[in-house]
Z-matrix of the N, CA and C atoms (Angstrom, degrees):
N
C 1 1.451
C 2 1.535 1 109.40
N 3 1.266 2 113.47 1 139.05
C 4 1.655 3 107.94 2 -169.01
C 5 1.687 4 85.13 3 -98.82
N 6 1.597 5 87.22 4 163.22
C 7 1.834 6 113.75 5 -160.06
C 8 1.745 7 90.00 6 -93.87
N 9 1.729 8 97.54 7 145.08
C 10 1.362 9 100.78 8 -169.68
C 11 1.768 10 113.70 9 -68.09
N 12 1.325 11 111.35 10 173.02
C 13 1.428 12 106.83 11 178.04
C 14 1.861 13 104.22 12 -84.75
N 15 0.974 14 68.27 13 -161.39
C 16 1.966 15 78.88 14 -178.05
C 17 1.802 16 90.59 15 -81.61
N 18 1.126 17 115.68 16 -79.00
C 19 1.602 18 122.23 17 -175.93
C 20 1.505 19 105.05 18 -27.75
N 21 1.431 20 121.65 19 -53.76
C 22 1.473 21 127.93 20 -170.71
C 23 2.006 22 102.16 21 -43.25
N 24 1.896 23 83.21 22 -69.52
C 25 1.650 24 78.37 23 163.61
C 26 1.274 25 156.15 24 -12.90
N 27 1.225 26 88.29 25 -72.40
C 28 1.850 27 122.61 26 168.26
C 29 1.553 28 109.85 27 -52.17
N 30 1.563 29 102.06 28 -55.15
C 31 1.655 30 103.55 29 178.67
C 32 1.780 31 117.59 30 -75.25
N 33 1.248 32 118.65 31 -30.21
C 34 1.908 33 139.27 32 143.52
C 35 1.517 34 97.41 33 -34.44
N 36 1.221 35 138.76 34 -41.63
C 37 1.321 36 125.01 35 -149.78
C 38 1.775 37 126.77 36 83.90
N 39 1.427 38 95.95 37 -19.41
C 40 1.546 39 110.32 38 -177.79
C 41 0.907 40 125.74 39 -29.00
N 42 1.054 41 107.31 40 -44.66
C 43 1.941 42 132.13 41 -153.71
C 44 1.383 43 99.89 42 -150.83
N 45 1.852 44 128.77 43 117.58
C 46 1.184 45 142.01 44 -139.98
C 47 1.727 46 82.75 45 -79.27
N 48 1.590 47 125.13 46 156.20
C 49 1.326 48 133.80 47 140.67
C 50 1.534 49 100.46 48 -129.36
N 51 1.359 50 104.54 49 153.72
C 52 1.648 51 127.04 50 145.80
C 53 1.581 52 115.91 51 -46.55
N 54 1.143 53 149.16 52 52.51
C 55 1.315 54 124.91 53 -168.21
C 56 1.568 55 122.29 54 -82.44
N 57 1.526 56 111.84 55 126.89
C 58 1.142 57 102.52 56 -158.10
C 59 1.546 58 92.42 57 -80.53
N 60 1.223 59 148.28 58 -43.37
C 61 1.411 60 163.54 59 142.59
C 62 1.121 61 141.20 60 -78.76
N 63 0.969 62 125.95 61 121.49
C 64 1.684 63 135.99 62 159.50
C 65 1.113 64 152.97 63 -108.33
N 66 1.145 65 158.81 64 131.37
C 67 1.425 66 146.10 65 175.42
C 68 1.326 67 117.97 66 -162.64
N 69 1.151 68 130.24 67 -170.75
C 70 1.108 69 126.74 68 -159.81
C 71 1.880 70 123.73 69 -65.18
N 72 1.293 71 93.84 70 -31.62
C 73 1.474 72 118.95 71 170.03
C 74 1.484 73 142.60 72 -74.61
N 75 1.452 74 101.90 73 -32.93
C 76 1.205 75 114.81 74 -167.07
C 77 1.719 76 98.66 75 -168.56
N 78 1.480 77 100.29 76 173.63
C 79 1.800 78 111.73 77 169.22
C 80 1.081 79 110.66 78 -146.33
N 81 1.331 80 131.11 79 -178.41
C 82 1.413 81 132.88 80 -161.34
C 83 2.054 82 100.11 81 -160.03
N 84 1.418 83 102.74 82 133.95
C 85 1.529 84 88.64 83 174.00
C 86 2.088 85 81.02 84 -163.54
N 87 1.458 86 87.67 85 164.48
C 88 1.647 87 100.03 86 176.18
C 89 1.406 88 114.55 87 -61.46
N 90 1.870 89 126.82 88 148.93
C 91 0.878 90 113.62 89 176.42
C 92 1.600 91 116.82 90 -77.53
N 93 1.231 92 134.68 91 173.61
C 94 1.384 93 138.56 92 -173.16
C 95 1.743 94 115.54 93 -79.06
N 96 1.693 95 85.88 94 -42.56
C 97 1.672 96 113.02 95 172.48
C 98 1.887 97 118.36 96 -95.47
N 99 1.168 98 120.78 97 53.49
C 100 1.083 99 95.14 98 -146.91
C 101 1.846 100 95.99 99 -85.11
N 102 1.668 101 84.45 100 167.40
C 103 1.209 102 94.37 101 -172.55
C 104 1.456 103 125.61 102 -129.72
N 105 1.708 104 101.96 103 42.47
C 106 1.451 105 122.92 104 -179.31
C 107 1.516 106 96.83 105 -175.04
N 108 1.392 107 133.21 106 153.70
C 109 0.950 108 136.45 107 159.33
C 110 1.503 109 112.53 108 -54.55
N 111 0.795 110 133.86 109 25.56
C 112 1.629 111 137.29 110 152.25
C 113 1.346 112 109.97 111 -158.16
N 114 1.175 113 141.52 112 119.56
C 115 1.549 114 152.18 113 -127.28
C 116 1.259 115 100.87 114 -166.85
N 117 1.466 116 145.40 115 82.61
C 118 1.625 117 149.64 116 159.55
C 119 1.127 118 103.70 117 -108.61
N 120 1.703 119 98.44 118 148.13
C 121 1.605 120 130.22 119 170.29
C 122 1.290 121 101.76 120 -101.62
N 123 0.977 122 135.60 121 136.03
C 124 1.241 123 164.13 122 165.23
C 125 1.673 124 110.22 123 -96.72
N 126 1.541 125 138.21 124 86.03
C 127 1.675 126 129.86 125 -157.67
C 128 1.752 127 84.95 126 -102.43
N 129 1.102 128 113.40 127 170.20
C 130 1.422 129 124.35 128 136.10
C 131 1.323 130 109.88 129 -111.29
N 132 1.524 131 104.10 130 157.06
C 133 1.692 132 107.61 131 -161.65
C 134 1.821 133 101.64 132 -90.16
N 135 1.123 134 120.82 133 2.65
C 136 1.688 135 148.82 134 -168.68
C 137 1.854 136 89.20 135 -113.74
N 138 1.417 137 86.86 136 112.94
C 139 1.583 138 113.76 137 178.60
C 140 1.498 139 107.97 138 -63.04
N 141 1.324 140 138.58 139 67.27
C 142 1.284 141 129.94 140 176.69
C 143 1.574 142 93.96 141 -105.26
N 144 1.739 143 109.20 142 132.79
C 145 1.198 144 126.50 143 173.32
C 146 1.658 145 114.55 144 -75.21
N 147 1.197 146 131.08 145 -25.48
C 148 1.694 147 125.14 146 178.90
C 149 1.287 148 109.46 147 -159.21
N 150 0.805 149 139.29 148 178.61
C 151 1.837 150 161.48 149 151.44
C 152 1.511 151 84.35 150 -42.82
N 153 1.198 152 124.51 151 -38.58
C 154 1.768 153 113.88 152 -154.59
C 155 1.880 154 122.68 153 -87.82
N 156 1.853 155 81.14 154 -8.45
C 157 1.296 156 101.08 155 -179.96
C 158 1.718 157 100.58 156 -92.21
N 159 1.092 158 124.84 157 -45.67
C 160 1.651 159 119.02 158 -173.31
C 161 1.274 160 103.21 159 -24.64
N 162 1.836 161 108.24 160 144.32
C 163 1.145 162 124.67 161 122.32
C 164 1.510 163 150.81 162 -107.94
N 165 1.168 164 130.68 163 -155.28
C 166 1.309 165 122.29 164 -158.39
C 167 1.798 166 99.79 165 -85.69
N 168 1.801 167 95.03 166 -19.11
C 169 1.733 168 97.27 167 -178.51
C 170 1.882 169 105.88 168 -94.79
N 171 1.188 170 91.92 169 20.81
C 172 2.006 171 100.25 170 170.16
C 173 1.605 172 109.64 171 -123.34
N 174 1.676 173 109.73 172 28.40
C 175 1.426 174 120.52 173 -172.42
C 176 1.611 175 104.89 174 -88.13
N 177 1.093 176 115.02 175 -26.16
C 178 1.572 177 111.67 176 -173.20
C 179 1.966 178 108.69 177 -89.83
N 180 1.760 179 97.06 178 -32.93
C 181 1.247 180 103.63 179 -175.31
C 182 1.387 181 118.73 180 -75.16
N 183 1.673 182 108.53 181 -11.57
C 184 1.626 183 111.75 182 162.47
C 185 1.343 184 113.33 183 -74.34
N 186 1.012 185 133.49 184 -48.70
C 187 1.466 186 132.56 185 156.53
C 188 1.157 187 126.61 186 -25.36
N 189 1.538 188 120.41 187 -54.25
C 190 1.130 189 117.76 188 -158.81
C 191 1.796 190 101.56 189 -90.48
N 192 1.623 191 117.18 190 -9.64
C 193 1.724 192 120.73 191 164.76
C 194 1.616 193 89.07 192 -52.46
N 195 1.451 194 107.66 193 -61.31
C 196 1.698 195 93.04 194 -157.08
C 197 1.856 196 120.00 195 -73.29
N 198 1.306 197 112.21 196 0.33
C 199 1.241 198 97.11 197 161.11
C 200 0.833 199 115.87 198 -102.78
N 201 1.386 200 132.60 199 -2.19
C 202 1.450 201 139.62 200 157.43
C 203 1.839 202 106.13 201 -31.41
N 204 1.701 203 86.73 202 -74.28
C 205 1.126 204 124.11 203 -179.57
C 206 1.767 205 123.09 204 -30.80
N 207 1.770 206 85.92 205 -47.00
C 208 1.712 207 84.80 206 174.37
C 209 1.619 208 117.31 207 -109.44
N 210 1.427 209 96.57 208 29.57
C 211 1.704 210 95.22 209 158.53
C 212 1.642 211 98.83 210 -107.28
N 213 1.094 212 127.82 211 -34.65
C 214 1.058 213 115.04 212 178.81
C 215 1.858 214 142.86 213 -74.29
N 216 1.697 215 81.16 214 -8.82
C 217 1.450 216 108.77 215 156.24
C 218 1.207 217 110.76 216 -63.93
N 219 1.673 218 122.79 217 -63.33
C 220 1.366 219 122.00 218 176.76
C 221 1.463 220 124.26 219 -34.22
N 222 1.321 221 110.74 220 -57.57
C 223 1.665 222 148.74 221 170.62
C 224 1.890 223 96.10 222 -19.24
N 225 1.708 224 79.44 223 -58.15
C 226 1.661 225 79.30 224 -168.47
C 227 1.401 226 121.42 225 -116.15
N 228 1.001 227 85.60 226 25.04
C 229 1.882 228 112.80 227 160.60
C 230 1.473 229 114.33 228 52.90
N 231 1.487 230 99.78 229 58.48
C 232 1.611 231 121.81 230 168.83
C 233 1.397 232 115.76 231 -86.76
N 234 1.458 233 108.03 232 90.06
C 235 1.390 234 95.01 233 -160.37
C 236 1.704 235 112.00 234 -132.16
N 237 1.994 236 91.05 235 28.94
C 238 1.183 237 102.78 236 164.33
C 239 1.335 238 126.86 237 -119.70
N 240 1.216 239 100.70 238 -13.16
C 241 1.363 240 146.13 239 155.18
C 242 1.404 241 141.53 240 104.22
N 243 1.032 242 127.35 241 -168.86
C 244 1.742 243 120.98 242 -145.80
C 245 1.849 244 113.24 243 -129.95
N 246 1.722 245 101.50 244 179.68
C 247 1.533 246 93.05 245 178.06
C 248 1.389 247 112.86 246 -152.59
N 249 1.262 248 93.87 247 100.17
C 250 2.208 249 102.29 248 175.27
C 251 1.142 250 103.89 249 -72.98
N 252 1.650 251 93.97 250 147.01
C 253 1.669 252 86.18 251 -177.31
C 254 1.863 253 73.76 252 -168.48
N 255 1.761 254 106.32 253 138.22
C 256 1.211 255 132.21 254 172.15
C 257 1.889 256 103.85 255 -109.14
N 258 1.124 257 103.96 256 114.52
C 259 1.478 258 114.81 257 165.02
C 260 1.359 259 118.72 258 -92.86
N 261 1.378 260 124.01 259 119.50
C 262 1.312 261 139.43 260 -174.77
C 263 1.335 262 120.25 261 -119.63
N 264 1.368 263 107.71 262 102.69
C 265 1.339 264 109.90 263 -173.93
C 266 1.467 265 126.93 264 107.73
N 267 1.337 266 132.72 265 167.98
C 268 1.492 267 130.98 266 176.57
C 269 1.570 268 106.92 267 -73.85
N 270 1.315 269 122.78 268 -47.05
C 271 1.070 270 123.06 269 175.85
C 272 2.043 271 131.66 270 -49.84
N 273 1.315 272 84.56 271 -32.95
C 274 1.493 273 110.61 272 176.49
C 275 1.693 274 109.55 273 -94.23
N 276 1.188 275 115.08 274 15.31
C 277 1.946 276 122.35 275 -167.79
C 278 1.447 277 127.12 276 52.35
N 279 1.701 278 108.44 277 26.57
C 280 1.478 279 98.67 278 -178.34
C 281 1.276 280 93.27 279 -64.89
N 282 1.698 281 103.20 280 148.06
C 283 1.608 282 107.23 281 175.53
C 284 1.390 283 105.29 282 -112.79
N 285 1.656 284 125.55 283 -4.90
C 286 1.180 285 101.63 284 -159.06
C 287 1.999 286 80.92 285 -150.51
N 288 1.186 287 102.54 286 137.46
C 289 1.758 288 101.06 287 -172.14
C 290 1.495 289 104.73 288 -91.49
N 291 1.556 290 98.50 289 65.51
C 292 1.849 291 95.08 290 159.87
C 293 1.730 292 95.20 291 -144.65
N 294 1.278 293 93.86 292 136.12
C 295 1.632 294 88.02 293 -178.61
C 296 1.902 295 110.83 294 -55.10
N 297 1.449 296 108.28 295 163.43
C 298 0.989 297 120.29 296 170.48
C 299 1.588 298 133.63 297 175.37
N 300 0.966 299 119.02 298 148.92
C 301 1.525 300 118.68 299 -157.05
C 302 1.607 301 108.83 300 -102.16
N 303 0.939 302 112.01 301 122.82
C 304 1.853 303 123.40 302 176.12
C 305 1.743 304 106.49 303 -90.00
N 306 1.265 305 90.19 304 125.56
C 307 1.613 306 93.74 305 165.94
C 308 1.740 307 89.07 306 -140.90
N 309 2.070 308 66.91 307 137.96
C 310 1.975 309 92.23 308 -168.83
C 311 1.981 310 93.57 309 -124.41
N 312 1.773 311 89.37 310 144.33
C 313 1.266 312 67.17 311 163.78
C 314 1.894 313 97.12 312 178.07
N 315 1.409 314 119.58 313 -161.19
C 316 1.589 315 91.96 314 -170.28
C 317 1.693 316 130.51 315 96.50
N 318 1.365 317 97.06 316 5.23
C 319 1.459 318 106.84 317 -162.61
C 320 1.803 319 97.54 318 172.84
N 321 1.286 320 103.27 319 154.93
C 322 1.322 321 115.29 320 -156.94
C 323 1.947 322 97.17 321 -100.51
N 324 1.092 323 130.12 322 115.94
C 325 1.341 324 141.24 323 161.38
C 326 1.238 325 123.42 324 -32.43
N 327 1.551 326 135.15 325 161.15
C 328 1.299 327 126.15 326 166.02
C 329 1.861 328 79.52 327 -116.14
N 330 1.873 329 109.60 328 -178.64
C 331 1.254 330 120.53 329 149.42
C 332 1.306 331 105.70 330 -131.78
N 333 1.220 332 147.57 331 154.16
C 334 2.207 333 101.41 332 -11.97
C 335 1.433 334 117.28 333 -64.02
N 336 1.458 335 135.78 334 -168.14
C 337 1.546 336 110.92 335 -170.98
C 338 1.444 337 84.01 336 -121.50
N 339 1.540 338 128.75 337 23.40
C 340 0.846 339 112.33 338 167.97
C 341 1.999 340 134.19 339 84.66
């Protein structure tokens, strides 16, 4: 049996988080590292390791990260606006193998993000 992730944890209760949201689908709590004055995780409560793992029956539950996503923008009154962004892979800095959605925001972007 493979050992849970950190998120699994968090969503287990194992290991305490802040969660700013919950529901049946997914949760939401600040990142640890953040890397904007507003820094959310976006988890699904469904153990998918990357973008590379989805399937076509995890089509509604991607959706519903991003409206997650943009109530909690509201929440925290991003109302100039913000930046989701799914990292896939080592190359891309996933640090932790459960999918999940970053919303950044609080501060004005450059492009490319580098």
């Amino acid at each position: 049996m493979a050992q849970k992730t950190l998120f699994e944890k968090i969503i287990d209760g194992e290991i305490p988080g802040d969660l700013l949201y919950e529901d049946d689908r997914c949760v939401a709590l600040r990142d640890i590292n953040p890397q904007a004055p507003v820094h959310l995780l976006v988890i699904p409560r469904k153990p998918i390791p990357g973008l590379d793992d989805l399937t076509e029956d995890d089509e509604a539950l991607v959706g519903h990260l991003f409206l997650v996503a943009r109530k909690l923008a509201a929440d925290e009154g991003l109302t100039k606006g913000y930046r989701t962004v799914f990292n896939n892979g080592p190359d891309a800095q996933q640090s932790v193998p459960h999918l999940h959605l970053h919303l950044l925001g609080g501060r004005k972007f450059t492009w490319p993000p580098g």
